[in-house]
C-alpha positions as CSV (number, residue, x, y, z in Angstrom):
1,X,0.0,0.0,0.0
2,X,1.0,3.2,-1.1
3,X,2.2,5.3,2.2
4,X,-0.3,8.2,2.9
5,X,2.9,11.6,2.1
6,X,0.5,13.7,4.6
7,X,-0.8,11.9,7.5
8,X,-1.2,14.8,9.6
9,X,-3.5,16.6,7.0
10,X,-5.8,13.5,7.2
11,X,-5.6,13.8,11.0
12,X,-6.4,17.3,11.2
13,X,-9.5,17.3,9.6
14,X,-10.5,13.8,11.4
15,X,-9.9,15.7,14.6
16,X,-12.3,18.5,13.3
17,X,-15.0,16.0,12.1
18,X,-14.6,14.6,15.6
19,X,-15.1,17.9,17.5
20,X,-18.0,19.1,15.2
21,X,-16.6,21.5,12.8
22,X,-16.4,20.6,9.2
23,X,-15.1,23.8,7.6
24,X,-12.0,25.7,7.8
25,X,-9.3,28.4,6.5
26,X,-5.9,27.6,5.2
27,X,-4.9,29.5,7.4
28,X,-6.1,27.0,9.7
29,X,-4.7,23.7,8.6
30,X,-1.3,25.7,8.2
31,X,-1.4,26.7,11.3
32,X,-2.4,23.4,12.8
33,X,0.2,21.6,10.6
34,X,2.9,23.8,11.2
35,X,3.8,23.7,7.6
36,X,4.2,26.6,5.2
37,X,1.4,28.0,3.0
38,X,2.9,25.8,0.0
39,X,2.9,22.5,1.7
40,X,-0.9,22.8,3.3
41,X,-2.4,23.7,0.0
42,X,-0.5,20.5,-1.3
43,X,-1.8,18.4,1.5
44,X,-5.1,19.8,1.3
45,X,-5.1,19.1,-2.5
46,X,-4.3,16.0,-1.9
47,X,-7.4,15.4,0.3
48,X,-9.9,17.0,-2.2
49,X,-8.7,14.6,-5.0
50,X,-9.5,11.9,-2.4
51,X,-13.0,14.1,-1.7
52,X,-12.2,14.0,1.9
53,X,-12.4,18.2,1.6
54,X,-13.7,20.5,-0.6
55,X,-13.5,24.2,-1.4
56,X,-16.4,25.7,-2.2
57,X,-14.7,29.3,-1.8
58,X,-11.1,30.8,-1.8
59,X,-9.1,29.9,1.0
60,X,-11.9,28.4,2.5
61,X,-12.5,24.5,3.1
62,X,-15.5,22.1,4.1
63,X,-14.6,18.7,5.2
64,X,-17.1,16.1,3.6
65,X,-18.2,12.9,5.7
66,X,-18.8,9.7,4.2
67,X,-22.4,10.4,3.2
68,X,-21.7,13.1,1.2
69,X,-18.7,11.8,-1.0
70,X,-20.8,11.5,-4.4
71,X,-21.9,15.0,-3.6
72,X,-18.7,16.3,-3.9
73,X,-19.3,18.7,-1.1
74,X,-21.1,19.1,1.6
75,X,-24.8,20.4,0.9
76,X,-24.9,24.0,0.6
77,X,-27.2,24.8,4.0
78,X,-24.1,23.3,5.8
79,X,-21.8,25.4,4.9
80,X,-23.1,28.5,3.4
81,X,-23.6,30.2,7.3
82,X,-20.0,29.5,8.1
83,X,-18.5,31.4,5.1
84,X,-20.8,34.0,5.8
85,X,-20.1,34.9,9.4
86,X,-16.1,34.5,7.8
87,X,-16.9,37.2,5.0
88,X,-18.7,39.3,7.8
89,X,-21.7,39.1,5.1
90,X,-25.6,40.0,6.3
91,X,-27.3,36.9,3.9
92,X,-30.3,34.5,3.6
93,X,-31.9,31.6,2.0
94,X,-34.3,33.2,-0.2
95,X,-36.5,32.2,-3.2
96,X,-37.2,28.8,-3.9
97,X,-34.4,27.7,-1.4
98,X,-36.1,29.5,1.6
99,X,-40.0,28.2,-0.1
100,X,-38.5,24.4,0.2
101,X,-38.4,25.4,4.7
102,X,-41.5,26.7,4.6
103,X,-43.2,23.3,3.0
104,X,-43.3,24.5,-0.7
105,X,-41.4,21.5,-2.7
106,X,-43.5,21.7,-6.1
107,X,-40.2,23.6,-7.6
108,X,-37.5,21.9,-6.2
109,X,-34.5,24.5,-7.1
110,X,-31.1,23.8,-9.1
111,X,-28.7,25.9,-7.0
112,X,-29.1,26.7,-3.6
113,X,-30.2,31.0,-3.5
114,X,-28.9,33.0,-1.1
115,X,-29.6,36.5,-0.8
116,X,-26.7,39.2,-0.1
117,X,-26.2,43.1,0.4
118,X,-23.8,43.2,-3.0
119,X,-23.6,41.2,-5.7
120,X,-20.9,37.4,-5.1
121,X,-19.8,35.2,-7.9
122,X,-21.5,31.7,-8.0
123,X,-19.9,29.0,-6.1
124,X,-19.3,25.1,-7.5
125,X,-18.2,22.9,-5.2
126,X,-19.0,19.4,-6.5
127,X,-22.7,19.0,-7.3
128,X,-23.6,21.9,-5.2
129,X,-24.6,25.0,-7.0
130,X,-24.8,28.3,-5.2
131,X,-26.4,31.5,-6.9
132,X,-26.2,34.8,-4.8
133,X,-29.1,37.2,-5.4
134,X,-28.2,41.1,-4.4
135,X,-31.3,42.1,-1.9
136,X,-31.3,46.2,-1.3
137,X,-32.4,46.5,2.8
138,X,-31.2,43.2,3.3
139,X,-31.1,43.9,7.2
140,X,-34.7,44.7,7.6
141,X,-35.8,41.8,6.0
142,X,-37.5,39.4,8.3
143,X,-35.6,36.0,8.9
144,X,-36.0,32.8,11.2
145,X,-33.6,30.3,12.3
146,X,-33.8,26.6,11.3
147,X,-31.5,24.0,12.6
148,X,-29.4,22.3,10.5
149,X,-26.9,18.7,11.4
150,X,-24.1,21.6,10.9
151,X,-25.5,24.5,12.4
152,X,-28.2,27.0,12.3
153,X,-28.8,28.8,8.9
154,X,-31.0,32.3,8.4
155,X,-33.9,31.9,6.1
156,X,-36.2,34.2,5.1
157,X,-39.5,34.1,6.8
158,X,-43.0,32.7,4.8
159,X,-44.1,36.4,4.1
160,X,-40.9,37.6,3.1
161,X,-39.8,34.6,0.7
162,X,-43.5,35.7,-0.9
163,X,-42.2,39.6,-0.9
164,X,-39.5,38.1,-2.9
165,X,-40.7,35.6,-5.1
166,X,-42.4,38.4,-6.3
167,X,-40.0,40.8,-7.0
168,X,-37.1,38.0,-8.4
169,X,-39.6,36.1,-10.3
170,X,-37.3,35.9,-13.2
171,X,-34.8,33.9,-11.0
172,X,-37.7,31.1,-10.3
173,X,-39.0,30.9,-14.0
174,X,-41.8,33.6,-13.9
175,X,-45.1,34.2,-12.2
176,X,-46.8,31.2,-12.8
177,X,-43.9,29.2,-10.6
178,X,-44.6,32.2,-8.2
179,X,-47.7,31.7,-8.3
180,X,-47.6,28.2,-7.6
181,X,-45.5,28.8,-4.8
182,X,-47.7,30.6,-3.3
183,X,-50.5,28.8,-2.9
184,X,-48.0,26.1,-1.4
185,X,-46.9,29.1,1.3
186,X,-50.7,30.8,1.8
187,X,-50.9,28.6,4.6
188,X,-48.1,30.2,6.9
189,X,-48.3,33.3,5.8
190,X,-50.0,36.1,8.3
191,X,-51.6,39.0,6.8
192,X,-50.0,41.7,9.1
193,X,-46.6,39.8,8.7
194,X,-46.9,40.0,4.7
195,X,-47.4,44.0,5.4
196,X,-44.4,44.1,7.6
197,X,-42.7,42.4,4.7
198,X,-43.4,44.6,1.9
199,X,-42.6,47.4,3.0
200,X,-38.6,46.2,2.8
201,X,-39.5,46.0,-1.0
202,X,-40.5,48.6,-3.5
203,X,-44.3,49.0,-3.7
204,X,-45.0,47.8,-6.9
205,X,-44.0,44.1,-5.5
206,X,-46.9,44.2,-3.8
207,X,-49.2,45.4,-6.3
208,X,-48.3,42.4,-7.9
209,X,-48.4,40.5,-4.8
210,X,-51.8,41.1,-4.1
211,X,-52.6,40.0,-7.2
212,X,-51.1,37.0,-7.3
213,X,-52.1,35.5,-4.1
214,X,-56.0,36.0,-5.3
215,X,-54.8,33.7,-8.6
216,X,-52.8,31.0,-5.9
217,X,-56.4,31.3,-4.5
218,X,-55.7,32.9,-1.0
219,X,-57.8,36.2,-1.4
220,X,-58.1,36.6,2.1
221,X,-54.2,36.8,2.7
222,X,-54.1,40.0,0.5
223,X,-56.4,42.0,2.6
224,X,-54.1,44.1,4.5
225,X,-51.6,44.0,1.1
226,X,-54.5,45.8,-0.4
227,X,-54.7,48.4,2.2
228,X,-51.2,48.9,2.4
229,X,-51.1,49.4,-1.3
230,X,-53.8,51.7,-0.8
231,X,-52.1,54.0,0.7
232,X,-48.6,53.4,-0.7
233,X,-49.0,53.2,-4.2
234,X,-48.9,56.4,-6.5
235,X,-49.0,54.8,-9.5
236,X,-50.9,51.8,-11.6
237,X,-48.0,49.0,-13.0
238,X,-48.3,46.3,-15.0
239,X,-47.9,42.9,-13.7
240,X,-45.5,41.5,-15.7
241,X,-42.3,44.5,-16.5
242,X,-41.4,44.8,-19.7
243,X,-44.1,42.9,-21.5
244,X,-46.8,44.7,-23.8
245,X,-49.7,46.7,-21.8
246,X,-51.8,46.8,-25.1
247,X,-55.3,45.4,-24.3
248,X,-54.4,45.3,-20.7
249,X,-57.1,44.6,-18.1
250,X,-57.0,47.1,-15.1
251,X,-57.1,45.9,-11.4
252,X,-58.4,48.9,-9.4
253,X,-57.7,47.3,-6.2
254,X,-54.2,46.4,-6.5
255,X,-53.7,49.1,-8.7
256,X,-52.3,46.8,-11.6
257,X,-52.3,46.4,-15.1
258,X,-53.2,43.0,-15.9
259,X,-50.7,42.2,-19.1
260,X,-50.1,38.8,-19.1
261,X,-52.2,35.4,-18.1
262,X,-50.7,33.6,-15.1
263,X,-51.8,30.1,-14.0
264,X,-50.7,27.9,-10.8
265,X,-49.2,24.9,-12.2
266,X,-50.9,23.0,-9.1
């Protein structure tokens, strides 16, 4: 058998597996190892060919238990909090990622979203896909906690992933996966909460919001939406930006032009 060149490598990160962690710096392991920054990355490299670690960002590392080997990584909720809390990064699981927590699986996503203050280049680390979303007012958006085997990552809360569906719907596929969405989230969603939500986002999101709930067929969850609109809105916008608003229908109440069909794939 072929001796292992970097035993202590292998040992370092079984000693972090051990004690719970499973990411790191370089800094770290070359600290640990008390080896210069050459002969870490060597020893390191050595352990992703083997996918015993992976580096989903620069200078950053995730050690991969058995379970996870075909992955290539670990999953993306594992380790996306970590590097976070390294950059010094405000984030979130938003979209489709942060509808999945809240019970909506019809569109299971691709790449893991996560929403940031400024705009991140994509990271593939294995299978995993991560896509990073810029959110203006990222700090006032509401959040909740869920618990993960690695940790506790921040997800956008039922009425805000709807704020946002909204207003990224061309990063889900358009408003009829919204609008499927939806009617998958209507049930957790709290009226006064969904106010308290929009108003982190520009108005017309929730124009169209109020809209599109009635078409996921939870009317009653628009209520205070429509007040709020009400009062907030100073100007009728179509539904869908960009498209035609020739022969458009007018929706007094959410203060919408109606320029394109949408139907719930449910």
């Amino acid at each position: 058998m072929k001796p292992d060149r970097h035993p202590q490598a292998r040992h370092y990160i079984a000693q972090l597996a051990a004690a719970g962690r499973y990411s790191f710096a370089s800094s770290d392991a070359r600290e640990a190892l008390g080896v210069s920054a050459d002969a870490a990355k060597l020893a390191l490299n050595r352990l992703a060919r083997q996918k015993m670690v992976a580096s989903p960002a620069r200078g950053f590392y995730v050690v991969i238990p058995p379970e996870y080997r075909s992955l290539g990584c670990l999953p993306a909720d594992q380790f996306i909090p970590e590097l976070m809390r390294r950059k010094g990064q405000s984030y979130y699981a938003g979209l489709l990622s942060a509808a999945q927590y809240h019970g909506a699986a019809h569109h299971r996503p691709q790449e893991f979203q996560v929403m940031l203050p400024k705009a991140r280049r994509p990271i593939h680390c294995g299978k995993v896909r991560v896509v990073f979303i810029v959110r203006k007012r990222i700090k006032d958006v509401p959040v909740q906690n869920f618990n993960m085997p690695r940790g506790v990552i921040l997800v956008s809360t039922p009425e805000a992933t709807a704020v946002d569906l909204v207003g990224y719907h061309y990063h889900v596929g358009g408003l009829d996966p919204v609008t499927t969405t939806l009617s998958e989230l209507a049930e957790q969603i709290d009226p006064q909460k969904l106010v308290t939500a929009a108003r982190t986002a520009p108005v017309p999101w929730a124009q169209r919001l109020g809209y599109l709930l009635e078409r996921a067929g939870a009317p009653e969850k628009a209520a205070a939406l429509r007040m709020f609109v009400k009062d907030a809105a100073r100007e009728t916008v179509p539904l869908l930006p960009g498209a035609s608003k020739e022969d458009a229908q007018r929706a007094a109440e959410c203060k919408l032009l109606i320029n394109t069909e949408v139907e719930p794939e449910l």
